[in-house]
C-alpha distance (Angstrom), angle and dihedral (degrees) to the residues before:
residue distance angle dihedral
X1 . . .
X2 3.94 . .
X3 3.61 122.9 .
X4 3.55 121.1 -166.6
X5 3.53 118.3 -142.3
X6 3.87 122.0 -165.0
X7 3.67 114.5 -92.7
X8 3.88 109.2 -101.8
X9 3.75 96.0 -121.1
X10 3.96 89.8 60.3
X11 3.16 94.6 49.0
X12 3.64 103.2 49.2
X13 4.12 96.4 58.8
X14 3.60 88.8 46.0
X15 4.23 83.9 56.3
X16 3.71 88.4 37.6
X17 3.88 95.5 46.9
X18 3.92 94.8 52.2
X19 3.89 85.3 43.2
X20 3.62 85.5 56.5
X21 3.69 95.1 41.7
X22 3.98 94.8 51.4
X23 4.02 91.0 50.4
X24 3.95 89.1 44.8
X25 4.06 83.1 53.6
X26 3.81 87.9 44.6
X27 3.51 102.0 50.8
X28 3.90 92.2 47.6
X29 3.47 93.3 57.4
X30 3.82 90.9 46.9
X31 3.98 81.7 61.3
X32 3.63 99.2 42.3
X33 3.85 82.7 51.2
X34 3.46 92.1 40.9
X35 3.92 102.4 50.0
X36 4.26 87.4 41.5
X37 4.17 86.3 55.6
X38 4.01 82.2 43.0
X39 3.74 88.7 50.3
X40 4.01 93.6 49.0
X41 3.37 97.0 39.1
X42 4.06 85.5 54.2
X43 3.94 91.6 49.9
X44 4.00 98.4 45.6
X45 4.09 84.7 43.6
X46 3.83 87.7 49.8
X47 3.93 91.3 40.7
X48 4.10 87.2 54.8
X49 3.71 93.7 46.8
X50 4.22 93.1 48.8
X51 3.88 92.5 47.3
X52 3.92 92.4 51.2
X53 3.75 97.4 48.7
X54 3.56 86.9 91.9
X55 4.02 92.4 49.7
X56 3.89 89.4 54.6
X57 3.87 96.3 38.7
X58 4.07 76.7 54.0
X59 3.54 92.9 53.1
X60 3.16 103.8 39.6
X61 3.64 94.1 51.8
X62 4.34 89.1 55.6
X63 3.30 81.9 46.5
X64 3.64 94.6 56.9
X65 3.82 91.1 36.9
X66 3.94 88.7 49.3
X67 3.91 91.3 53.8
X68 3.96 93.1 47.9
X69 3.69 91.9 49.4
X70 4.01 93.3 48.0
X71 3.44 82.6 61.5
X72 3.27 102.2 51.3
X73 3.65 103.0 43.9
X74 4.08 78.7 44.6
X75 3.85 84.9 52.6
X76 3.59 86.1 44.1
X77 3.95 100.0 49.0
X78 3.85 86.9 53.5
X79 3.30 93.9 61.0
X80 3.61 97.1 49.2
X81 3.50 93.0 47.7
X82 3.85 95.7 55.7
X83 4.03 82.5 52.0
X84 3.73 89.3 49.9
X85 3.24 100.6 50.8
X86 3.90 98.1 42.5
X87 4.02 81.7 54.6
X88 3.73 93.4 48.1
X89 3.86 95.5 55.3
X90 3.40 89.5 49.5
X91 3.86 88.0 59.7
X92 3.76 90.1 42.7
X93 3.93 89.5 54.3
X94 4.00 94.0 48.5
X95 3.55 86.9 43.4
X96 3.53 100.4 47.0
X97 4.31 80.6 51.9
X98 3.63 86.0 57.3
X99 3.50 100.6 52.2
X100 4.62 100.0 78.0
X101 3.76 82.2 56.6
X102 3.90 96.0 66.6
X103 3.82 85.7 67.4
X104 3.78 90.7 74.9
X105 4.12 133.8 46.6
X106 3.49 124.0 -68.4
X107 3.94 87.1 -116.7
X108 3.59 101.0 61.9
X109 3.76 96.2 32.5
X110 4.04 104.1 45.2
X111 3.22 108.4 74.7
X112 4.38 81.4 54.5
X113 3.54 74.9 44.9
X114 3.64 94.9 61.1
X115 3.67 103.5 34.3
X116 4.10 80.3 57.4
X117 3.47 88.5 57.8
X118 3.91 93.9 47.1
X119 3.70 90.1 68.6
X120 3.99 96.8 53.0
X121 4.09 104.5 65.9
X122 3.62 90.1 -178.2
X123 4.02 94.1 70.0
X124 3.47 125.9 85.5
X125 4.08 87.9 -170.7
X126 3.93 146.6 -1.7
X127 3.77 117.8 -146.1
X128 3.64 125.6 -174.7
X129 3.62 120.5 -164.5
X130 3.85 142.3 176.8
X131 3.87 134.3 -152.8
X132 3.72 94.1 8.0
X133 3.74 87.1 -58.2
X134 4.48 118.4 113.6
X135 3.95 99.0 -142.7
X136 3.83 104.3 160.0
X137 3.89 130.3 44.6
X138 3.85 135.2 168.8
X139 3.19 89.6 -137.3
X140 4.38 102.8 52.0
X141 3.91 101.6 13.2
X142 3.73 107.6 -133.5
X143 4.07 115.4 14.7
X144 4.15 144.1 165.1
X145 3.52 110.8 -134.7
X146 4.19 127.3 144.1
X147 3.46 101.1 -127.7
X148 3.71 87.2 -133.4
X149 3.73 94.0 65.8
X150 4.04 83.2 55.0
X151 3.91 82.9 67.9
X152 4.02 97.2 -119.4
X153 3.25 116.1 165.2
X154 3.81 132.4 -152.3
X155 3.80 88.9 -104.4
X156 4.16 121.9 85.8
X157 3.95 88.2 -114.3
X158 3.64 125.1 43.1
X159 4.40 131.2 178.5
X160 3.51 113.5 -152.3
X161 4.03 129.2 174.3
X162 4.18 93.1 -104.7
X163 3.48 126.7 -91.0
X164 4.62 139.0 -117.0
X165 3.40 86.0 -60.1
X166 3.74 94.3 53.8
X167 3.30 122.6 -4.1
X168 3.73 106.8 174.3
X169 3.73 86.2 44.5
X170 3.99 104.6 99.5
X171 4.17 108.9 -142.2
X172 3.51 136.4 -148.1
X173 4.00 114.3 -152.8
X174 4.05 124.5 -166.8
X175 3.43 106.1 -166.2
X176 3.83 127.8 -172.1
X177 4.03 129.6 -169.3
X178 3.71 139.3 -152.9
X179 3.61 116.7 178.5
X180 4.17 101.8 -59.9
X181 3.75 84.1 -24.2
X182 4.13 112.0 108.3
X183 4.11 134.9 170.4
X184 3.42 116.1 -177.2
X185 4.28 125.9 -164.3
X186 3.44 111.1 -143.0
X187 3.99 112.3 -155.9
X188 3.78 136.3 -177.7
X189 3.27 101.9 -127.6
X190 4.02 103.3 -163.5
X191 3.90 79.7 51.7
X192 3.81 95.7 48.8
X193 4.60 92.0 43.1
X194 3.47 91.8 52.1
X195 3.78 108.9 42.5
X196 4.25 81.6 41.2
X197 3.87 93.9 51.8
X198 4.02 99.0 33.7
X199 3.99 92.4 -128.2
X200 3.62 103.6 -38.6
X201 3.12 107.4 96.0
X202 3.52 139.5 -174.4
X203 4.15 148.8 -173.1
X204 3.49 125.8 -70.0
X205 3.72 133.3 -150.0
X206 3.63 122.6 -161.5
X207 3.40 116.2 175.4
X208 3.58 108.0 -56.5
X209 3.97 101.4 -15.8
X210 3.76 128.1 73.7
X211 3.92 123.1 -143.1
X212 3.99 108.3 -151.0
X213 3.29 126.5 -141.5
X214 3.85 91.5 -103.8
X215 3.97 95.9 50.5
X216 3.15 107.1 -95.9
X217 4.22 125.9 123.4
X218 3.67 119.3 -133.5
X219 3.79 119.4 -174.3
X220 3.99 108.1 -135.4
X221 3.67 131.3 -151.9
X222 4.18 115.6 -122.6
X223 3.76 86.5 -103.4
X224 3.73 92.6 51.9
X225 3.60 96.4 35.7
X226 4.01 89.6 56.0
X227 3.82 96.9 50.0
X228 3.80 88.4 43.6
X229 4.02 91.0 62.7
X230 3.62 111.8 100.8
X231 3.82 97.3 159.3
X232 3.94 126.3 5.2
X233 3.76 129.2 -166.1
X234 3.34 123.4 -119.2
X235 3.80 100.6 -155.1
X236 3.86 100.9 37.0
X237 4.39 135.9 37.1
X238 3.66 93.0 -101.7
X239 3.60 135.4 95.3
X240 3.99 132.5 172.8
X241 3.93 116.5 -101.6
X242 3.79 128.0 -133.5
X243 3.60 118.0 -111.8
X244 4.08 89.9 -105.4
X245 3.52 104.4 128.7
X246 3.79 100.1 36.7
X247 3.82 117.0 121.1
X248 3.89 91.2 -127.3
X249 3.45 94.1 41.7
X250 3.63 92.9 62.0
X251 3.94 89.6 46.0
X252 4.21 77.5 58.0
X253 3.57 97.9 63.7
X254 3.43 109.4 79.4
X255 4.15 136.4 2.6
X256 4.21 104.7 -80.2
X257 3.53 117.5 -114.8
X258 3.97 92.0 -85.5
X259 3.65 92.5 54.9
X260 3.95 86.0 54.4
X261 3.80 83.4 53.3
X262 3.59 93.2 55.8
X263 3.61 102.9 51.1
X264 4.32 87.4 41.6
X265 4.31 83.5 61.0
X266 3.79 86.9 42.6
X267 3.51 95.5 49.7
X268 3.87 91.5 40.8
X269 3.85 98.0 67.3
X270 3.76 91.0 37.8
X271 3.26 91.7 60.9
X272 3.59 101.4 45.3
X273 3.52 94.4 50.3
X274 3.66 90.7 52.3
X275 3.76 92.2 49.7
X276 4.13 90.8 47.7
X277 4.25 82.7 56.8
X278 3.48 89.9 46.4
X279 4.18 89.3 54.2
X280 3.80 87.3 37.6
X281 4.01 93.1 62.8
X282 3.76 95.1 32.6
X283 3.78 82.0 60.5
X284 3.93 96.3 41.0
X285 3.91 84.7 51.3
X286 3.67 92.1 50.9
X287 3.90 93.7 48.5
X288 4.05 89.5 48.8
X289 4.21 84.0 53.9
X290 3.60 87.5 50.8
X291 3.65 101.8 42.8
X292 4.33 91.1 47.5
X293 3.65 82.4 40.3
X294 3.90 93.9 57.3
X295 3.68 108.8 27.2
X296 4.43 96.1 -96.8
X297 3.90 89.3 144.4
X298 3.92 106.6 76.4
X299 3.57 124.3 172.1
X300 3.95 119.5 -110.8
X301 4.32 115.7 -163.8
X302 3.90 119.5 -145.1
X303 4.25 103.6 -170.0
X304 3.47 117.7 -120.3
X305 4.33 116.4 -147.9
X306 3.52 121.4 -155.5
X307 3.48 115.5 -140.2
X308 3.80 97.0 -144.4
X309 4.57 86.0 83.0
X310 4.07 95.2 -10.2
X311 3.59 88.2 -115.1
X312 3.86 124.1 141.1
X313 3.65 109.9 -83.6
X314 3.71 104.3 178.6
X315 3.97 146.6 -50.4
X316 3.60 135.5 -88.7
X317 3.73 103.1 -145.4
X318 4.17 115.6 -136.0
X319 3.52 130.4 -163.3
X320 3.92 130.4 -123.3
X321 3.34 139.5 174.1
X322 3.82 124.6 -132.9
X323 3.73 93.7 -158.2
X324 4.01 107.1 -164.7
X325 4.26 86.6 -137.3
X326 3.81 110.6 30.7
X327 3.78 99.8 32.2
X328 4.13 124.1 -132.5
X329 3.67 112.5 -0.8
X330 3.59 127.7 -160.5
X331 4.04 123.5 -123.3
X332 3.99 92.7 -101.0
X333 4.07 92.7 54.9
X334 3.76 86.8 69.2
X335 3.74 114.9 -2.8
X336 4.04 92.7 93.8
X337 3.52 91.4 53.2
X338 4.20 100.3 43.3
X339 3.76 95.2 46.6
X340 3.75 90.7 56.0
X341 3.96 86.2 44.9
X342 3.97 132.6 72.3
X343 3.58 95.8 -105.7
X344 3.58 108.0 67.6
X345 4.14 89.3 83.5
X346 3.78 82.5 59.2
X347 3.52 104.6 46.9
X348 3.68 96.3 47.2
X349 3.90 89.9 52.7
X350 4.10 88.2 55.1
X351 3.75 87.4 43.2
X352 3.91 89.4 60.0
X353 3.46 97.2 42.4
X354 3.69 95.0 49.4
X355 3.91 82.6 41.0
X356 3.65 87.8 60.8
X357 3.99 98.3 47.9
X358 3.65 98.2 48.2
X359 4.44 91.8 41.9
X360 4.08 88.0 44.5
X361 4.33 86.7 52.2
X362 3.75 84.8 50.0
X363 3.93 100.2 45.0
X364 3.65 101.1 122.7
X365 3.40 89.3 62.8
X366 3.87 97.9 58.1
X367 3.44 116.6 81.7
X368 3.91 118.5 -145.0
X369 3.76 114.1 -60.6
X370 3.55 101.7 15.3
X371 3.37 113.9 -178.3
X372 3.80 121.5 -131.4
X373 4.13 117.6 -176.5
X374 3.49 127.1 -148.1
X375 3.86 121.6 -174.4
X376 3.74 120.4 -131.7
X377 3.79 140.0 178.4
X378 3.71 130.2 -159.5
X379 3.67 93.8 -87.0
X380 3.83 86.6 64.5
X381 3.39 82.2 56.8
X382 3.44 99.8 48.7
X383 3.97 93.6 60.3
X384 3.61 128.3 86.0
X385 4.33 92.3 -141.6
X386 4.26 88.9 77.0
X387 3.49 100.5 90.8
X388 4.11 98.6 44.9
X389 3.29 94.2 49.6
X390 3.64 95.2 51.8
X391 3.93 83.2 45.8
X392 3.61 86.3 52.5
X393 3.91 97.5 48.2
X394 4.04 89.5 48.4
X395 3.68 89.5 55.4
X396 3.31 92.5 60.3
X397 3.98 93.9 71.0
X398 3.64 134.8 43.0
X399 4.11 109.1 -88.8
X400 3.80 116.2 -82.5
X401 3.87 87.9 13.1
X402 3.96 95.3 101.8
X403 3.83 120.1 38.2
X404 3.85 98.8 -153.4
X405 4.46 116.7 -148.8
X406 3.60 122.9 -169.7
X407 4.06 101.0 -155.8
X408 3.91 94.9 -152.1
X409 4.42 104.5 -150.4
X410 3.72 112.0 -157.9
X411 3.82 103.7 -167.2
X412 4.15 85.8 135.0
X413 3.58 95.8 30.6
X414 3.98 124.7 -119.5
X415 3.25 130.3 -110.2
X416 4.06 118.9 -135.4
X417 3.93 97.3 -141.7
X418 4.08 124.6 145.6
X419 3.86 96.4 -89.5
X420 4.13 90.4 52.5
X421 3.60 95.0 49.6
X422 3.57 92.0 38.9
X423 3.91 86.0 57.0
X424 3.66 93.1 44.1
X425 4.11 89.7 52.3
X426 3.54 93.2 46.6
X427 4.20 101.7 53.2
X428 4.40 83.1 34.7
X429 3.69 78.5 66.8
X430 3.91 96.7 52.2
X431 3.79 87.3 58.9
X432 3.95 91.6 -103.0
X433 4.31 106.9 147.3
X434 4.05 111.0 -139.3
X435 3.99 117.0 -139.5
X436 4.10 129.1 -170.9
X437 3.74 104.7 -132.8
X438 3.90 121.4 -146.8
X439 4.14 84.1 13.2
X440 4.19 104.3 -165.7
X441 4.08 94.4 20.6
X442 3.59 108.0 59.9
X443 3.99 134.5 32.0
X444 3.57 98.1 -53.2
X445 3.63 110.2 113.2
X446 4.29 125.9 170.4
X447 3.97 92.9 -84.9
X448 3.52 93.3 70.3
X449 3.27 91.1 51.7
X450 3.45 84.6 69.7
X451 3.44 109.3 29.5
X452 3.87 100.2 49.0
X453 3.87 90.0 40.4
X454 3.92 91.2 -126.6
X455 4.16 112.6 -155.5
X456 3.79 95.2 -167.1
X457 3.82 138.5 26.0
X458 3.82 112.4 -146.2
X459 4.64 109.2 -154.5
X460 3.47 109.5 -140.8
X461 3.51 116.9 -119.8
X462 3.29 94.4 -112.6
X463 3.83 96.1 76.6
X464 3.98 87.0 46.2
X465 4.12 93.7 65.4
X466 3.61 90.6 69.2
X467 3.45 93.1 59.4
X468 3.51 140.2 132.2
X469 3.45 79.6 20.3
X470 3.80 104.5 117.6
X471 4.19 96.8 -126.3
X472 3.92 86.9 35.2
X473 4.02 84.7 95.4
X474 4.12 91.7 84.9
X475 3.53 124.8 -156.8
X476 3.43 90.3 -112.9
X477 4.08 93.8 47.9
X478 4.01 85.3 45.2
X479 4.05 85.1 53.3
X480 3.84 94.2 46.6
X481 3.89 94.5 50.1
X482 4.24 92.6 41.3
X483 4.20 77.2 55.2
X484 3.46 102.1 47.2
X485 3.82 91.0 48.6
X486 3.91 95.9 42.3
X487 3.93 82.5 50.0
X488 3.57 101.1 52.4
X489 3.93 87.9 -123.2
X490 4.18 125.3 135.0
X491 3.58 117.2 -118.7
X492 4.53 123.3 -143.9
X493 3.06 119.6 -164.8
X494 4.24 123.2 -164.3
X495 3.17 131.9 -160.9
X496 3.40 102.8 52.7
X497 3.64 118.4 164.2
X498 3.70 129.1 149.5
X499 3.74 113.9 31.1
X500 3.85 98.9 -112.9
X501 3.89 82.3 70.2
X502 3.45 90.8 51.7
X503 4.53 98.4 41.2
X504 4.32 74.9 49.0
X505 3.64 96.1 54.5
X506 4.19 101.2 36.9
X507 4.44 82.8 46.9
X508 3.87 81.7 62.2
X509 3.51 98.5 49.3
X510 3.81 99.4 -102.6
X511 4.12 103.0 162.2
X512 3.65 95.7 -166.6
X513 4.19 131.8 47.4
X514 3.90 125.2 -168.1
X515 3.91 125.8 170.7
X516 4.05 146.9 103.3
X517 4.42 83.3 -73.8
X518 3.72 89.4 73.2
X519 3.80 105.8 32.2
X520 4.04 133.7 -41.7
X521 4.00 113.1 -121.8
X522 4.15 101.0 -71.4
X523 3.80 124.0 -161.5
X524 4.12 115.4 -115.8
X525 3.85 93.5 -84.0
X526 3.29 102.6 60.4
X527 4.16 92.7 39.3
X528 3.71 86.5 93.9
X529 3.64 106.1 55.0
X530 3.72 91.4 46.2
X531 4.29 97.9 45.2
X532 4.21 81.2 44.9
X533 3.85 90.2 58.6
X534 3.61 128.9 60.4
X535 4.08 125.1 -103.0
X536 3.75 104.9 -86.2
X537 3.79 85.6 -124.5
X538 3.78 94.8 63.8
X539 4.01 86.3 54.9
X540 4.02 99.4 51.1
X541 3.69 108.2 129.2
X542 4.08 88.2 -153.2
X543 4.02 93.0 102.6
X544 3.63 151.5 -25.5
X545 3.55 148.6 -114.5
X546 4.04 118.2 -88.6
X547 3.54 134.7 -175.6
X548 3.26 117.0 -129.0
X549 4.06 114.1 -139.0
X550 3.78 104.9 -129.4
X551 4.19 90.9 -145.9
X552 4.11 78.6 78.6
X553 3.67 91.0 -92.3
X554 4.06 124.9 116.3
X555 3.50 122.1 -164.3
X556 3.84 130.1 -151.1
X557 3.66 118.6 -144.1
X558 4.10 116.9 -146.0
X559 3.53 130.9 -177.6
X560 3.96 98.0 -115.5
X561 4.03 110.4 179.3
X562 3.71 90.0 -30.1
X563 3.78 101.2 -51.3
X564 4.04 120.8 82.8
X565 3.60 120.4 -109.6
X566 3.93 116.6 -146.8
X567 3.94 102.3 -149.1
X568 3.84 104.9 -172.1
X569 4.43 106.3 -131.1
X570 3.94 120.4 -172.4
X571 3.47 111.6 -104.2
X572 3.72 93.9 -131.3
X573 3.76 89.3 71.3
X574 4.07 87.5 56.9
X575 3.97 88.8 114.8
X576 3.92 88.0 57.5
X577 3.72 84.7 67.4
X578 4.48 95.4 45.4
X579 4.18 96.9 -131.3
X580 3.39 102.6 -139.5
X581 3.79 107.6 -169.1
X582 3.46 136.3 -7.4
X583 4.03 131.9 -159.7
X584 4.09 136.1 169.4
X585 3.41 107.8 -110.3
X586 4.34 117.5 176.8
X587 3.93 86.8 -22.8
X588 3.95 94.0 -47.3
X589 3.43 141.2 120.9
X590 3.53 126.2 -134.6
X591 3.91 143.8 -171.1
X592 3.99 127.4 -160.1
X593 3.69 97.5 -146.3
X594 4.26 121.3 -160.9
X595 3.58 112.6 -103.6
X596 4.00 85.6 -125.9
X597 3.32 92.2 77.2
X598 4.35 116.0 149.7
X599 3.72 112.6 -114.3
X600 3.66 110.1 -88.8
């Protein structure tokens, strides 16, 4: 018996095909993973960065505070050292008096000695001395001291602890030299800081030692002793020390721990709320998947009349969600949120083609060009899927049945570059009419008028509330309908809703009327009844149609005894009768005229 076995080279792309298949499945769930790690990763980042706003806002603020009081205690130090140094050539010019008298004995020169010292209030002593030996002072008369046990230095200025008279008592000694001659001025130099800085005092440095702020002396390294320099004389060894090793100024250098605490429960909440957001538009982004996904957007039709026989002309079709939890929902529960979302490209493609289904099982209803509306924004605009989808919505009716309008809404403004006009041109040349929604309110300005080729200007309803109100026709509503007519364009107007708006409008040669007078948006069920009836405009028992006689006359027709009377009435007494509305119908002119009419 013979057993076929598959030929090799069917087998192998059948092998080589799944192969392909499984690593095609692979790899996309290495993105999906991927981009959801991505997404995480993104969210703990952005967590991280919320929470330590108030840590940097901290910092940066005792930053800022640090750099303002550098300069001030810079500002400050310069002041002190042009107070210092005015003091400290006053020593050097008593001293340098001093100095002629250490070529004599201390008897016959101290009491010169002393009256030298009178004059400098600073000094707690003069000393002359000669040889390297101190051998008169104000303060002891005649004495034996090496002048190195005094602490002098080789430099003009020298800080030393204090001495027997008072030890704790740091000193500053100027010290000038003639030969073997020598005076020395000896200061107190607590005394001389504060009464030179009025109370705030600050660190010294003389030479190589630093007096603190509390008394002390601290001998400094070169390194220390140059970043310690704040401000340095030019005339004498002494310069004004930073703050550094103060005990408050190291409290000033960064927030204390319960100023950390602070900014961690700042951060905290900040952080939590941003994350609750973040969950909060993951979630609305999931429930806009699901609701494209399922078929949650479903169209809603508010009628539109034309004024020409106040007959329906067409429908502006609405969106609603069907939300599975909270019921119907109107546009402005979730219309902010989709446009500025990925999904609003979607759901306006199922709203057309569910559009198109429920309009094509109505279509004996709709007269010939029936207009249906459909409101864009730029990002519509800005995708390549506009013009099939209006080919696909004009397939679904017989040709010149369905009049389709794309109601462009500018609330972020569009911008006129190649790829929107080159959208525009292409779905102008399926048949499809472009109008300018809320024209004179939002972002539409006269260029686009131009530049986007608009077919029809849609008034907001904002300039229809004023209306019938004699000054409710604005300037700028005046302007808009002067335009439209000079341009050739058709005007809507929405939010029609007591028929003096609408007599107002149609008088002003408004073509089209929208608005809660006429009908409220209706689902796809009750379409029918409402398209089969007429407007409730056409049926308002307030007035009638007139003629009115083109020799200057009008005539009112009455029902006299079964057969109409024409009674001929001067046209100047037309505003007697309060025209509400006028229209060209066949070439004439006609006037609905109030039933409260005087007798003529």
């Amino acid at each position: 018996m013979h057993i076929a076995h598959p030929a090799a080279d069917t087998v192998a792309p059948a092998r080589t095909g799944r192969a392909a298949g499984g690593r095609g499945a692979a790899m996309a769930v290495r993105k999906r993973c991927c981009a959801r790690l991505s997404r995480r990763v993104l969210h703990a980042g952005a967590v991280a960065l919320i929470v330590s706003i108030p840590f940097l806002l901290g910092l940066g603020w005792h930053h800022i505070q640090w750099m303002m009081a550098g300069q001030q205690e810079a500002d400050h130090g310069r002041i002190a050292m042009s107070k210092l140094e005015a003091m400290l050539d006053q020593v050097h010019s008593t001293v340098d008096a001093s100095l002629p008298l250490a070529a004599g004995d201390c008897v016959e020169v101290v009491d010169a000695l002393r009256l030298k010292a009178a004059t400098l209030p600073q000094a707690r002593s003069l000393v002359l001395a000669r040889d390297g030996m101190a051998y008169c002072s104000t303060l002891y008369g005649e004495i034996a001291v090496p002048t190195e046990a005094m602490g002098l230095s080789d430099d003009a200025v020298t800080l030393v602890a204090g001495n027997e008279v008072a030890p704790d008592r740091p000193l500053l000694l100027y010290r000038l030299s003639r030969g073997p001659h020598e005076a020395v001025a000896v200061l107190d130099a607590l005394h001389v800081r504060q009464s030179l800085q009025e109370g705030r005092e600050s660190a010294w440095v003389v030479a190589a030692k630093r007096l603190e702020r509390a008394g002390g002396i601290r001998v400094l390294s070169p390194d220390a002793d140059a970043e310690s320099r704040l401000v340095t004389s030019s005339r004498h060894p002494v310069a004004i020390a930073a703050d550094a090793g103060d005990e408050q100024a190291k409290h000033s250098r960064g927030p204390s721990s319960a100023a950390w605490l602070l900014m961690a429960l700042a951060g905290m909440p900040m952080g939590y709320l941003f994350h609750r957001w973040t969950i909060r538009r993951r979630a609305l982004k999931r429930e806009f998947q699901r609701a494209v996904r399922d078929g949650e957007f479903v169209p809603f039709y508010q009628p539109i009349v034309r004024c020409a026989d106040r007959n329906w002309a067409g429908v502006e079709v609405l969106a609603r969600w069907e939300h599975p939890g909270r019921g119907l929902l109107a546009p402005d529960r979730f219309m902010p949120q989709l446009e500025h979302s990925d999904f609003l490209l979607p759901m306006t493609a199922g709203l057309m083609s569910r559009a198109a289904r429920e309009l094509a099982g109505m279509l004996s209803l709709l007269p010939a060009g029936f207009h249906v509306a459909f409101n864009i924004t730029p990002a519509h605009l800005s995708a390549r899927w506009l013009p099939e989808h209006c080919r696909r919505f004009l397939a679904a009716f017989p040709p010149g049945r369905i009049a389709l309008v794309l109601e462009l809404t500018e609330r972020e403004g569009v911008v006129p570059d190649a790829d929107v006009l080159a959208v525009l041109d292409e779905v102008r040349r399926l048949g499809v009419r472009i109008a300018l929604d809320d024209f004179g309110v939002g972002h539409s300005n006269l260029s686009h008028l131009q530049e986007l080729h608009a077919d029809r200007l849609k008034i907001d309803r904002g300039f229809v509330t004023r209306l019938p109100d004699p000054d409710g026709i604005t300037p700028i509503l005046r302007t808009i309908l002067d335009l439209a007519e000079r341009l050739d364009l058709d005007v809507v107007a929405e939010g029609v809703e007591i028929p003096a708006q609408a007599d107002a409008l149609a008088r002003h040669g408004v073509a089209f009327l929208q608005g809660y007078l006429f009908a409220r948006p209706l689902p796809a069920s009750s379409l029918p009844g409402t398209l089969a009836s007429r407007p409730p405009w056409f049926g308002d028992a307030r007035g009638m149609l007139q003629p009115i006689d083109m020799r200057g006359k009008m005539t009112k027709q009455s029902q006299v005894a079964g057969s109409p009377l024409m009674v001929p009435f001067p046209l100047r007494k037309l505003n007697d009768f309060r025209p509400s509305f006028h229209c060209r119908n066949d070439g004439e002119l006609f006037y609905r005229l109030a039933v409260e009419q005087p007798d003529c």
